[in-house]
PyMOL Python script that loads the backbone (N, CA, C, O; Angstrom):
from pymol import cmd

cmd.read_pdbstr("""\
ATOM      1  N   UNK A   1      -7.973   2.578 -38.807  1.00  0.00           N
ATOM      2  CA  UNK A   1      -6.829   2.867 -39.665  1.00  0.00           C
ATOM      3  C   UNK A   1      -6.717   1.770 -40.710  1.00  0.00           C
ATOM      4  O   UNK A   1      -6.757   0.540 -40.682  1.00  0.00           O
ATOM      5  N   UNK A   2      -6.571   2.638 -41.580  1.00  0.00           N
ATOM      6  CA  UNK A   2      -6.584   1.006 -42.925  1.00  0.00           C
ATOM      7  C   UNK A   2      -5.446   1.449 -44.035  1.00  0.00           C
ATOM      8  O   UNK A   2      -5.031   2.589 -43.827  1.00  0.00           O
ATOM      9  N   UNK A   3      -4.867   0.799 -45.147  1.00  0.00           N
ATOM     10  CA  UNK A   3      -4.108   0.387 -45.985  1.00  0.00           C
ATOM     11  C   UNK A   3      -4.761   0.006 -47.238  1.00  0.00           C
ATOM     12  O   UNK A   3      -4.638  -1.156 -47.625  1.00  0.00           O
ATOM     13  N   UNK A   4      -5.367   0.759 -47.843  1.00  0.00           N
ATOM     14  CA  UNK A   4      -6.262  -0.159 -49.122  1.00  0.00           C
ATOM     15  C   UNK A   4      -5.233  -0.618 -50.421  1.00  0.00           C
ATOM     16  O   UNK A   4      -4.022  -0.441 -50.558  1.00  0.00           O
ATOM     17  N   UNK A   5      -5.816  -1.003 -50.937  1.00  0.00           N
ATOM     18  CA  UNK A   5      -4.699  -1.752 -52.048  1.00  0.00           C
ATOM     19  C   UNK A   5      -5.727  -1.855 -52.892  1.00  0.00           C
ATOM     20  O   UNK A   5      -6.736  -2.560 -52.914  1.00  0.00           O
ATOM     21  N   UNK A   6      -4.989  -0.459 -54.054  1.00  0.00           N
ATOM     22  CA  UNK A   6      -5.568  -0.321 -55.391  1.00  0.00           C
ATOM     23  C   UNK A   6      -4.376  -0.060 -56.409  1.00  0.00           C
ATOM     24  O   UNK A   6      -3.278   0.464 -56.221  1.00  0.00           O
ATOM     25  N   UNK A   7      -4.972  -0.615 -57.582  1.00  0.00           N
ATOM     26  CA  UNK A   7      -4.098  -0.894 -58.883  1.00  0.00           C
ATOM     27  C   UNK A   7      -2.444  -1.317 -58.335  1.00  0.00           C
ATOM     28  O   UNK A   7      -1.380  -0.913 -58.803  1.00  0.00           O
ATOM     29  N   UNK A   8      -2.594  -1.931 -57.593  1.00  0.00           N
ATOM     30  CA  UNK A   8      -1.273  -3.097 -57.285  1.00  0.00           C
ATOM     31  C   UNK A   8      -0.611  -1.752 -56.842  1.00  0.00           C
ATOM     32  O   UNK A   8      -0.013  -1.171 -57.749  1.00  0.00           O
ATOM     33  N   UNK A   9      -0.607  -1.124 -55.563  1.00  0.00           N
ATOM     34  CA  UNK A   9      -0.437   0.166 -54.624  1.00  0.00           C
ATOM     35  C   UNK A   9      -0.641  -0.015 -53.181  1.00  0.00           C
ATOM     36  O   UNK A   9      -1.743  -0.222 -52.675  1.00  0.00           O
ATOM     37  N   UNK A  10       0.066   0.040 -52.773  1.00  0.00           N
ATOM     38  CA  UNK A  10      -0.784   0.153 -51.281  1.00  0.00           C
ATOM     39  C   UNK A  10      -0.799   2.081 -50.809  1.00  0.00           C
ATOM     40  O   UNK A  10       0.154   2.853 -50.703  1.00  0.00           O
ATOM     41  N   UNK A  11      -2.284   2.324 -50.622  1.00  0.00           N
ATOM     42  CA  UNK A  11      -2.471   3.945 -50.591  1.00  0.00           C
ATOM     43  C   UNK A  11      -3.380   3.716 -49.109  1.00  0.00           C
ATOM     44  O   UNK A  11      -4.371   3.044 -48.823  1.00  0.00           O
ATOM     45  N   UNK A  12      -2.212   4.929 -48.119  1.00  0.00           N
ATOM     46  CA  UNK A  12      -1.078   5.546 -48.551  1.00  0.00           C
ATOM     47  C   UNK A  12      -0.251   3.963 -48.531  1.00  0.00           C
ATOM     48  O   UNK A  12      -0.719   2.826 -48.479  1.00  0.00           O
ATOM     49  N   UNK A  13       0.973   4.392 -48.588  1.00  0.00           N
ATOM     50  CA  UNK A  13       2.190   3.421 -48.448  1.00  0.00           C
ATOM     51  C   UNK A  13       2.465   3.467 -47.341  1.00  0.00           C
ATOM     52  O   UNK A  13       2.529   2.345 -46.838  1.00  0.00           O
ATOM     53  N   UNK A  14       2.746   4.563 -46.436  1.00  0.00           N
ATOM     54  CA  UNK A  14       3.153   4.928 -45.082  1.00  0.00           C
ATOM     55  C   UNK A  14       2.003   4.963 -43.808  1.00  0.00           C
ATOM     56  O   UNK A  14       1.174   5.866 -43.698  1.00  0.00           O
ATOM     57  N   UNK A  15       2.100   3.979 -43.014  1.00  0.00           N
ATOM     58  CA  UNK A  15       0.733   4.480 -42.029  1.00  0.00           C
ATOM     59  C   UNK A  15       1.681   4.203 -40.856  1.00  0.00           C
ATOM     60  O   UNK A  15       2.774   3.636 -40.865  1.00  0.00           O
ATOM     61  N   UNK A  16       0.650   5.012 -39.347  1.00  0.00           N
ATOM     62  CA  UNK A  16       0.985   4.492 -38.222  1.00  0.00           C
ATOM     63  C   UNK A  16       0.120   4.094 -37.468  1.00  0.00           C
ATOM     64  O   UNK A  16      -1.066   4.332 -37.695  1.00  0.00           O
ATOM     65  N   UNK A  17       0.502   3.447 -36.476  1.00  0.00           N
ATOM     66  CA  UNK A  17      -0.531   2.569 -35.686  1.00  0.00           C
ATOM     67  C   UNK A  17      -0.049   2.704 -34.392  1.00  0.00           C
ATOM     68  O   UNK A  17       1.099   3.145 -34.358  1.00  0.00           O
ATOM     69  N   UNK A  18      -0.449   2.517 -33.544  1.00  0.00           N
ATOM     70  CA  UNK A  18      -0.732   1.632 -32.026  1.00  0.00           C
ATOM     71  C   UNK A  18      -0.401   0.523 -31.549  1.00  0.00           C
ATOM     72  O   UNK A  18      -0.951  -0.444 -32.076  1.00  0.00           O
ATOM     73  N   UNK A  19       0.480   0.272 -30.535  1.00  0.00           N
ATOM     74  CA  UNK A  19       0.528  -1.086 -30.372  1.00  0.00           C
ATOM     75  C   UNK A  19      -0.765  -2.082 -30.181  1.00  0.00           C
ATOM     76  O   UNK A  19      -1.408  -1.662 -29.219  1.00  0.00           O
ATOM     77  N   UNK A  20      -1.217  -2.946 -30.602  1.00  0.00           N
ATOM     78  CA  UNK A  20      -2.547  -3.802 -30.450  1.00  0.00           C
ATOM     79  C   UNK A  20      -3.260  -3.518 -31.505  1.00  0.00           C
ATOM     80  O   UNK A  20      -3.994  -4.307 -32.099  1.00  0.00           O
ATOM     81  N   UNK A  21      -3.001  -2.004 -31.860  1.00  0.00           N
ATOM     82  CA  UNK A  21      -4.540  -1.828 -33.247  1.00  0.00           C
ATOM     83  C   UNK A  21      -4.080  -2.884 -34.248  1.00  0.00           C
ATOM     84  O   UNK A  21      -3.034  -3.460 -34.546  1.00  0.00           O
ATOM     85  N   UNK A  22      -5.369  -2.864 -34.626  1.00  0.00           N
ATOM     86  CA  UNK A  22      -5.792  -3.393 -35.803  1.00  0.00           C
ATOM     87  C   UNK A  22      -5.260  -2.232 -37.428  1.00  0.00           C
ATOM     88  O   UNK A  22      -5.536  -1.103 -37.835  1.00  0.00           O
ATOM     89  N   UNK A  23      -4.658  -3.038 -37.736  1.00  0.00           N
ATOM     90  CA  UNK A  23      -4.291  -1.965 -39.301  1.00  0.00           C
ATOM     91  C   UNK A  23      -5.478  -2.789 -40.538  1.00  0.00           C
ATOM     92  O   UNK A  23      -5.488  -4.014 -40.651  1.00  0.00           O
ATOM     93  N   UNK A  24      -5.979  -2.299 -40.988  1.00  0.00           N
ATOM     94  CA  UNK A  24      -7.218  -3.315 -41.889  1.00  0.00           C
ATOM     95  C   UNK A  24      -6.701  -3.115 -43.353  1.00  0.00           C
ATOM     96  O   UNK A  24      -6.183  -2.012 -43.529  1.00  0.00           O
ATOM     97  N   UNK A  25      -6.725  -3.789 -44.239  1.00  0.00           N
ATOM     98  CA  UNK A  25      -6.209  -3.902 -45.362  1.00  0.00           C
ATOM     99  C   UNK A  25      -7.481  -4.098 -46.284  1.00  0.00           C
ATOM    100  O   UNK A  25      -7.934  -5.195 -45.959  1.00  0.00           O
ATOM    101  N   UNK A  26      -8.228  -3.581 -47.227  1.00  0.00           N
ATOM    102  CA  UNK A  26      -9.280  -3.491 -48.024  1.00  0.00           C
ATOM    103  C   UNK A  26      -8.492  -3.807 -49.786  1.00  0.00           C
ATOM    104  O   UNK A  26      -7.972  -3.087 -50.639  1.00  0.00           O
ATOM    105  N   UNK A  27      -8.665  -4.659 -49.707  1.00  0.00           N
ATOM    106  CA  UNK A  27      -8.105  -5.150 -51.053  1.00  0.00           C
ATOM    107  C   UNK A  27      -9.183  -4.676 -52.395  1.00  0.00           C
ATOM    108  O   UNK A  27     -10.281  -5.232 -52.362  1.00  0.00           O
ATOM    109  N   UNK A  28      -8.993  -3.908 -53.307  1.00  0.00           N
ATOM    110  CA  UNK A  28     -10.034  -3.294 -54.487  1.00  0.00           C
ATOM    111  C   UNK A  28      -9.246  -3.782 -55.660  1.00  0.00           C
ATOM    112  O   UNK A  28      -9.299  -3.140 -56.710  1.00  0.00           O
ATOM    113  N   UNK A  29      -8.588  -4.760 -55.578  1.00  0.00           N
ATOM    114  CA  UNK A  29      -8.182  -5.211 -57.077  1.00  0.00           C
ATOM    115  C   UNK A  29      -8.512  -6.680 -57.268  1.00  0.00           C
ATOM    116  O   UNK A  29      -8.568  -7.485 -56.338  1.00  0.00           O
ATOM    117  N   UNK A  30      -8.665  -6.887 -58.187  1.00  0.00           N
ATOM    118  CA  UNK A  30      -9.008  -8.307 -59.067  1.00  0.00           C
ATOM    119  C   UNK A  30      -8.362  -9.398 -57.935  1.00  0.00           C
ATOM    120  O   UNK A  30      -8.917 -10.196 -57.179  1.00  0.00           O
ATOM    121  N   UNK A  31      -6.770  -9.028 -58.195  1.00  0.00           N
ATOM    122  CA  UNK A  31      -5.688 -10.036 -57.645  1.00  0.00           C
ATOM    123  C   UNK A  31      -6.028 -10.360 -56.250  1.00  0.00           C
ATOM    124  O   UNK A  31      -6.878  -9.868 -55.508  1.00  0.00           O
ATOM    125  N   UNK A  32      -5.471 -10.974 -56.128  1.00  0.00           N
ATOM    126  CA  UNK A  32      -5.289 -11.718 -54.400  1.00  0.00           C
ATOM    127  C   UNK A  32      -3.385 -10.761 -54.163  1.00  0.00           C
ATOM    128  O   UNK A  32      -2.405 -10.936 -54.886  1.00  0.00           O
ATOM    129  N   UNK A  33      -3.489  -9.831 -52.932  1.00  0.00           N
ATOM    130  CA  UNK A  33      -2.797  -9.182 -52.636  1.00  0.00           C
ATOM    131  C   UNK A  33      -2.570  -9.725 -50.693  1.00  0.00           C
ATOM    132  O   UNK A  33      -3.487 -10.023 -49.927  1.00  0.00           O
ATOM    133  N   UNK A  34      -1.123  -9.691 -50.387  1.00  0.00           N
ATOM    134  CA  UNK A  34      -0.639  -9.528 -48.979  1.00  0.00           C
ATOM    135  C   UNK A  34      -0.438  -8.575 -48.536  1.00  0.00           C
ATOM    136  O   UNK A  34      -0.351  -7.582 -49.259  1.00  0.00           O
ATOM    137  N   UNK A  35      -0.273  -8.483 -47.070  1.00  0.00           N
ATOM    138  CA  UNK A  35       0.707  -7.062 -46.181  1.00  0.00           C
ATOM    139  C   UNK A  35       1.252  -8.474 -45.825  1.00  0.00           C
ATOM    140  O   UNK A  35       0.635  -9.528 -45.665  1.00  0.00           O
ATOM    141  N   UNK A  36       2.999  -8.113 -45.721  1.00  0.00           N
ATOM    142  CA  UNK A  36       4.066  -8.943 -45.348  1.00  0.00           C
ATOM    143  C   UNK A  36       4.381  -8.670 -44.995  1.00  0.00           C
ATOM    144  O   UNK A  36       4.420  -7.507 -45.398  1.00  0.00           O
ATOM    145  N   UNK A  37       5.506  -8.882 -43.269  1.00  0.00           N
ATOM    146  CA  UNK A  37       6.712  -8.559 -43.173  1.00  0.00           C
ATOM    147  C   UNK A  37       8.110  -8.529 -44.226  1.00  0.00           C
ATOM    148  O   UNK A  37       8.510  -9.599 -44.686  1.00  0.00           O
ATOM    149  N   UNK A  38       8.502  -7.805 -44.417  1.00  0.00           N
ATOM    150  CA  UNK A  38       9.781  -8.028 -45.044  1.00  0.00           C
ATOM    151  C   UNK A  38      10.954  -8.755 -44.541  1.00  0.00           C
ATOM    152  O   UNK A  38      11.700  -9.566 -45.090  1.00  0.00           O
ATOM    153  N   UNK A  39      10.927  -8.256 -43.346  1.00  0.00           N
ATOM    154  CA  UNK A  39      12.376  -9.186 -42.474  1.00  0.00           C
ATOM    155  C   UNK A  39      12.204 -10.777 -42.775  1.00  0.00           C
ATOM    156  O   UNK A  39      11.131 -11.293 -43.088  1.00  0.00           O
ATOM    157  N   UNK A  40      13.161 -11.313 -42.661  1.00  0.00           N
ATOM    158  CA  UNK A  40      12.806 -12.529 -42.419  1.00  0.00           C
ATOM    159  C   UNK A  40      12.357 -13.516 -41.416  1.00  0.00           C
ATOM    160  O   UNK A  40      12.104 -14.721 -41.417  1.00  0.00           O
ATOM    161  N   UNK A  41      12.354 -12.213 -40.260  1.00  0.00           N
ATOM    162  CA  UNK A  41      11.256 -12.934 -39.007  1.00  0.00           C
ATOM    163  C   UNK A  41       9.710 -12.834 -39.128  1.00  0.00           C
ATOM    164  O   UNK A  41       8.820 -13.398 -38.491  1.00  0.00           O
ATOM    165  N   UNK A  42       9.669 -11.860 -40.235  1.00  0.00           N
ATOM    166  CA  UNK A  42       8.064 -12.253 -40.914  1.00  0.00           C
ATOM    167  C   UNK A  42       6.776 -12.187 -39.662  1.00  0.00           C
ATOM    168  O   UNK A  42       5.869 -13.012 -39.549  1.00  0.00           O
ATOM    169  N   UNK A  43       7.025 -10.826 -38.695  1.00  0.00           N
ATOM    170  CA  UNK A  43       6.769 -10.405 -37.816  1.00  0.00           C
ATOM    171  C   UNK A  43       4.994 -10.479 -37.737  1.00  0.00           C
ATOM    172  O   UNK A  43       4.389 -10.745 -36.699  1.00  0.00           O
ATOM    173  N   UNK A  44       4.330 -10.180 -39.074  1.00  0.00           N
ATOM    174  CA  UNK A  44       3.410  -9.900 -39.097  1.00  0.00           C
ATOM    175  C   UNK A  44       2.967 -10.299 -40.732  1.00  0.00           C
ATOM    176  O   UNK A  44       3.682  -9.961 -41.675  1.00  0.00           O
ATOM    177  N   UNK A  45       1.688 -11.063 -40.912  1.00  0.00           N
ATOM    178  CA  UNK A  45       1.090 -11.344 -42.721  1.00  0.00           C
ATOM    179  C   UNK A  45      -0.309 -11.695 -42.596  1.00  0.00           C
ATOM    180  O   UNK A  45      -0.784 -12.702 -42.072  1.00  0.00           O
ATOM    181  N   UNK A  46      -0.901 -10.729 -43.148  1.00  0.00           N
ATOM    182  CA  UNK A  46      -2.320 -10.624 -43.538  1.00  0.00           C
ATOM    183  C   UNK A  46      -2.801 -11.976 -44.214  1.00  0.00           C
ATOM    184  O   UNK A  46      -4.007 -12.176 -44.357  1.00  0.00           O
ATOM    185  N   UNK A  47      -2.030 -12.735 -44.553  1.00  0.00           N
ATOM    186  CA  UNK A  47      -2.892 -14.235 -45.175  1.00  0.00           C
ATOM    187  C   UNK A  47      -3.121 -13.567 -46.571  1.00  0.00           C
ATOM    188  O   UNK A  47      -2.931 -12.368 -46.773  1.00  0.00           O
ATOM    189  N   UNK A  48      -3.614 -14.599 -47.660  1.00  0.00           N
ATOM    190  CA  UNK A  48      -3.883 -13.847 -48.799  1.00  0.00           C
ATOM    191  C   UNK A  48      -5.340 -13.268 -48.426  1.00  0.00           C
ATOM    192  O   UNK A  48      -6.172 -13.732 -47.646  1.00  0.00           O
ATOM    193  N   UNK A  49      -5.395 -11.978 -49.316  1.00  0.00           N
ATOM    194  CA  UNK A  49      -6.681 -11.094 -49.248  1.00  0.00           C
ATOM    195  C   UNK A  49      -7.184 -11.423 -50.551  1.00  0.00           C
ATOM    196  O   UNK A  49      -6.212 -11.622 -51.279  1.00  0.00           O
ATOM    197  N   UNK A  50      -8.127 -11.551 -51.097  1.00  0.00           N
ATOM    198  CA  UNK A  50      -8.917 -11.942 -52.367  1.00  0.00           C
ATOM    199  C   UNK A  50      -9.059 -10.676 -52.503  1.00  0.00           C
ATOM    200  O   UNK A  50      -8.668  -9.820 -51.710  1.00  0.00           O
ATOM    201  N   UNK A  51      -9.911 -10.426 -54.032  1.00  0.00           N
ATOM    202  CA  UNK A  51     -10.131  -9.080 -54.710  1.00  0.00           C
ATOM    203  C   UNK A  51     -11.168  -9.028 -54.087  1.00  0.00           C
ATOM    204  O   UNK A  51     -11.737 -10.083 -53.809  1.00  0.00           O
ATOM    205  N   UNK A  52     -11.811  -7.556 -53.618  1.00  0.00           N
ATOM    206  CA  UNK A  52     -13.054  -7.446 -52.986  1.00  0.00           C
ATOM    207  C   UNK A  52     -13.176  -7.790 -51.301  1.00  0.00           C
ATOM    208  O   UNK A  52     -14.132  -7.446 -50.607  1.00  0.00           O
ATOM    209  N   UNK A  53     -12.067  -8.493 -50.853  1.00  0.00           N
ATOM    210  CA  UNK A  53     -12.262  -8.545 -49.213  1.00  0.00           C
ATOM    211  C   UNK A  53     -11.060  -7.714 -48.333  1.00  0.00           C
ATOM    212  O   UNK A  53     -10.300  -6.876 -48.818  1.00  0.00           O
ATOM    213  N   UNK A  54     -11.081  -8.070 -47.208  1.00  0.00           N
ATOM    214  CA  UNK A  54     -10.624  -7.101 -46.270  1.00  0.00           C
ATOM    215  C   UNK A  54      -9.837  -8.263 -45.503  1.00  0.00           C
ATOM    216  O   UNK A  54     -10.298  -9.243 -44.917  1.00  0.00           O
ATOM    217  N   UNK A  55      -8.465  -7.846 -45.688  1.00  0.00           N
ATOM    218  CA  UNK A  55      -7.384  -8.543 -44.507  1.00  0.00           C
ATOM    219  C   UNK A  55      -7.110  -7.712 -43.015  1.00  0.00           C
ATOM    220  O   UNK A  55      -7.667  -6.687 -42.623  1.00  0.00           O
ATOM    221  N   UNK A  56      -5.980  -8.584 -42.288  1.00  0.00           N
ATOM    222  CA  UNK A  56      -5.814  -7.251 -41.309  1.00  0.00           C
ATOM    223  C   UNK A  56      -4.682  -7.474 -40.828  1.00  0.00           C
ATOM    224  O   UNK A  56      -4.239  -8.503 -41.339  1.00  0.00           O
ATOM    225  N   UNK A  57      -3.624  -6.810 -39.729  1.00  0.00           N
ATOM    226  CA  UNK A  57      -2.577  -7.395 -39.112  1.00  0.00           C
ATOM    227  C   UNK A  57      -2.761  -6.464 -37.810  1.00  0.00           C
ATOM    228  O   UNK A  57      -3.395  -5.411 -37.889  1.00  0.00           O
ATOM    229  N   UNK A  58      -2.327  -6.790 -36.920  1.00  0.00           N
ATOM    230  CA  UNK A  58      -2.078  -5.990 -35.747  1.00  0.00           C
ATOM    231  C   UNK A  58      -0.654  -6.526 -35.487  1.00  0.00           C
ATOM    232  O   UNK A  58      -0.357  -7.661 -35.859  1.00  0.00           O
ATOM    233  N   UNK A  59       0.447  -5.532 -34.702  1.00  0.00           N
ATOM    234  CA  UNK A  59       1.838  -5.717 -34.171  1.00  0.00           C
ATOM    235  C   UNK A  59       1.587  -5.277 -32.662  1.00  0.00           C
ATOM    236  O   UNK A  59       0.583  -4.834 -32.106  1.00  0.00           O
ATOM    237  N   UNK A  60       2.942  -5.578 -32.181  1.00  0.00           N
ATOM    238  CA  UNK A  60       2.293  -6.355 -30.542  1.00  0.00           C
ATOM    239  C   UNK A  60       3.915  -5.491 -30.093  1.00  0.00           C
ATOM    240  O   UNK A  60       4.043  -5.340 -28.878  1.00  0.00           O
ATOM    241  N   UNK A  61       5.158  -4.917 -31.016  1.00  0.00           N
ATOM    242  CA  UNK A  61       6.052  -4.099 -30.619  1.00  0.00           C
ATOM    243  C   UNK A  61       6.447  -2.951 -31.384  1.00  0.00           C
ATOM    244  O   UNK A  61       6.468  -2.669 -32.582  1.00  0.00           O
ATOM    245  N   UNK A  62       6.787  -2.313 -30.188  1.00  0.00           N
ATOM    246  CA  UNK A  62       6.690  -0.778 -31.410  1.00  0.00           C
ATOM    247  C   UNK A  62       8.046  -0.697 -32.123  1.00  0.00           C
ATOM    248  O   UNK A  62       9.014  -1.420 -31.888  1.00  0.00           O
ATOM    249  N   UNK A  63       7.961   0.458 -33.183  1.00  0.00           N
ATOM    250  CA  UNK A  63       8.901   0.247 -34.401  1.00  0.00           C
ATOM    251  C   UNK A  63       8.654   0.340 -35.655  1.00  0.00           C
ATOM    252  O   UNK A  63       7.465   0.091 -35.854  1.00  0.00           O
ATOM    253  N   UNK A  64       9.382   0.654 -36.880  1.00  0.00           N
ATOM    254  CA  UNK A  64       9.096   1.187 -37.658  1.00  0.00           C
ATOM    255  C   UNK A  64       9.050  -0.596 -38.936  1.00  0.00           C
ATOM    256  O   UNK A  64       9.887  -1.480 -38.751  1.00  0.00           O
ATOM    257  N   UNK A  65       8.370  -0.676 -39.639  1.00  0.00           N
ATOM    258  CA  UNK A  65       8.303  -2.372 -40.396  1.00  0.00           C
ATOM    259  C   UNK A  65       7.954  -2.041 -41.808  1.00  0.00           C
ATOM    260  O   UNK A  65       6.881  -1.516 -42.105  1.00  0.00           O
ATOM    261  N   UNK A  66       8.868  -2.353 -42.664  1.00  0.00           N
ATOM    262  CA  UNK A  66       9.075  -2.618 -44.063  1.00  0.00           C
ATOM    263  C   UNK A  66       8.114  -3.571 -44.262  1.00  0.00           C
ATOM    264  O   UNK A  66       7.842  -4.408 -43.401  1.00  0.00           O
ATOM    265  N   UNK A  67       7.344  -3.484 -45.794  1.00  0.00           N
ATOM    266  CA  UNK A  67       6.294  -4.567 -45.788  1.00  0.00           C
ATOM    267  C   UNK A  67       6.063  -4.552 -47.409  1.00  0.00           C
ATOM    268  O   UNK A  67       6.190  -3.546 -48.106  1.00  0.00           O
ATOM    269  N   UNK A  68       5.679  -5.934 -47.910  1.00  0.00           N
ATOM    270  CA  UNK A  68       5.629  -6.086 -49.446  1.00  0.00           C
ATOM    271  C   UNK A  68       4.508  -6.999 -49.495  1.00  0.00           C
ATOM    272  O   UNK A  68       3.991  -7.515 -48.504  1.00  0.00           O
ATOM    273  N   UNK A  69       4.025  -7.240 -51.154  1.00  0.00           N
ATOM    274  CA  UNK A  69       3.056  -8.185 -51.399  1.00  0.00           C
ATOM    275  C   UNK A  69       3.725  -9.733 -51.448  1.00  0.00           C
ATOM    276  O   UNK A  69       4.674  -9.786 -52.230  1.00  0.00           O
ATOM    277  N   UNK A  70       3.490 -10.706 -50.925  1.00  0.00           N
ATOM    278  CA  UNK A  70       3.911 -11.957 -51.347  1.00  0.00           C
ATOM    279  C   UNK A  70       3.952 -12.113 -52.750  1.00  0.00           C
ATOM    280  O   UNK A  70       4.965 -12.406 -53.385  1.00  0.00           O
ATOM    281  N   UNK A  71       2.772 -11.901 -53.243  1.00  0.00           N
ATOM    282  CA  UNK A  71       2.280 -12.257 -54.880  1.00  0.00           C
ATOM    283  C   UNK A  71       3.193 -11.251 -55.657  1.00  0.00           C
ATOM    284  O   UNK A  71       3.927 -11.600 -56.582  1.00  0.00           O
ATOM    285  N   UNK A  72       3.094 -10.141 -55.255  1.00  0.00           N
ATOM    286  CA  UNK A  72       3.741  -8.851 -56.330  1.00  0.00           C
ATOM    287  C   UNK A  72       4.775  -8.133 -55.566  1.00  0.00           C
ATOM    288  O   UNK A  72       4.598  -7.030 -55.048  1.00  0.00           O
ATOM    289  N   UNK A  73       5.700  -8.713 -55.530  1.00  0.00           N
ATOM    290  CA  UNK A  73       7.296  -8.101 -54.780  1.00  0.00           C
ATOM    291  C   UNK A  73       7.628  -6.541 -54.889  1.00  0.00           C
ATOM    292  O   UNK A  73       8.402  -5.864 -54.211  1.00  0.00           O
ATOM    293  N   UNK A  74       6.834  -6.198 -55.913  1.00  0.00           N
ATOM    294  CA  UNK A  74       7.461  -4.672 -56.310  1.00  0.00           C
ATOM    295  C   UNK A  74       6.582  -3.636 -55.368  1.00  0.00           C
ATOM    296  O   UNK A  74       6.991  -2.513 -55.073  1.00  0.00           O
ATOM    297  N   UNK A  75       5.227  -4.217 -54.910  1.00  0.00           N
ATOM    298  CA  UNK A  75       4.238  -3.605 -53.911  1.00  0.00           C
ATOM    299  C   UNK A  75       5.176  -3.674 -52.135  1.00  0.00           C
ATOM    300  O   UNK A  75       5.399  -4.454 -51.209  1.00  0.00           O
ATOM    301  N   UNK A  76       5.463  -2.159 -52.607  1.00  0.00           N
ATOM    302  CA  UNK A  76       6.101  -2.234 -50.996  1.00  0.00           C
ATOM    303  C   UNK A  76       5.401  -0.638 -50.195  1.00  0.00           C
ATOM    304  O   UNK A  76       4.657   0.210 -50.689  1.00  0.00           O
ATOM    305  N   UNK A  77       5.998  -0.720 -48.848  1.00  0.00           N
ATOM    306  CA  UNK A  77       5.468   0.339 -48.130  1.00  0.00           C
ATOM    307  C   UNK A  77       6.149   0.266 -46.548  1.00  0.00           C
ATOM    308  O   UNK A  77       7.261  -0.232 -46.374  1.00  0.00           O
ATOM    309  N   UNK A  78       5.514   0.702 -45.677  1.00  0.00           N
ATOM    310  CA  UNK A  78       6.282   0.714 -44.491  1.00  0.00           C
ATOM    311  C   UNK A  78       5.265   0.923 -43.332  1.00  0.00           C
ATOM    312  O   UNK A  78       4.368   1.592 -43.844  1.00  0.00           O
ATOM    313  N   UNK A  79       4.800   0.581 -41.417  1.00  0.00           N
ATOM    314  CA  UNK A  79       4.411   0.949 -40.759  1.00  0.00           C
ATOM    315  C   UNK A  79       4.888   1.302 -40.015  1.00  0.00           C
ATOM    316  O   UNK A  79       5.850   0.539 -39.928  1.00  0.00           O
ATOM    317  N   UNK A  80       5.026   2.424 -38.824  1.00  0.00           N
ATOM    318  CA  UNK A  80       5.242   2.452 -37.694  1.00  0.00           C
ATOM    319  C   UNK A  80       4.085   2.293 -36.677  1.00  0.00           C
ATOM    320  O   UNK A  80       2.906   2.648 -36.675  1.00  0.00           O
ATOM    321  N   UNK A  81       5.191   1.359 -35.477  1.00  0.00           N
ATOM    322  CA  UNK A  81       4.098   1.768 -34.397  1.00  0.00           C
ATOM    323  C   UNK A  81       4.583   2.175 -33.323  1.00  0.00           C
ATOM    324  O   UNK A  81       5.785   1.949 -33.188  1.00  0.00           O
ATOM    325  N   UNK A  82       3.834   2.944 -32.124  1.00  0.00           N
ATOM    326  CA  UNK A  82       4.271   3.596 -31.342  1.00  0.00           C
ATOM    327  C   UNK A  82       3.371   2.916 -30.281  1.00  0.00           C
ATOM    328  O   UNK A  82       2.495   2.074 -30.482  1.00  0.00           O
ATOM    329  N   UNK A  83       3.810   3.513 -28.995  1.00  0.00           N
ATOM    330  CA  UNK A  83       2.823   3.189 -27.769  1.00  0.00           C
ATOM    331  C   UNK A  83       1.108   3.601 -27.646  1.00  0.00           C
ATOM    332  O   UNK A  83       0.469   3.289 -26.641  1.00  0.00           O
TER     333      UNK A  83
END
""", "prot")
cmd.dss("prot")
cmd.show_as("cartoon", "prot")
cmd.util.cbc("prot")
cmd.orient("prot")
């Protein structure tokens, strides 16, 4: 299951996951792009991803998580995870 991030997008915006999976993040733009938590317990962050590489996050409780770019605030989206 992955999250790619093109033209400052995350497509889709909406994914779901598994508790433990791996969500993979494939970054295809120039920029250096994040997956963030939004909350401020900052549950989960891919580290910066460079243009051309592949980040990742896995979550460890289920629930639905708001998520933005560090670098580009306006890049938002959302995961759920389930059992």
């Amino acid at each position: 299951m992955g999250i790619r991030v093109r033209g400052f997008e995350y497509v889709p915006a909406s994914a779901t996951v598994k508790v433990g999976e791996k969500l993979s993040v494939p970054n295809a733009d120039d920029a250096p792009h994040t997956l963030t938590d939004r909350s401020d317990a900052r549950a989960f962050d891919s580290g910066t991803i460079k243009g051309g590489q592949t980040g990742e996050v896995s979550f460890g409780t289920p629930g639905t998580y708001a998520y933005f770019c560090e670098f580009h605030p306006f890049m938002k989206g959302s995961v759920t995870v389930t059992r």
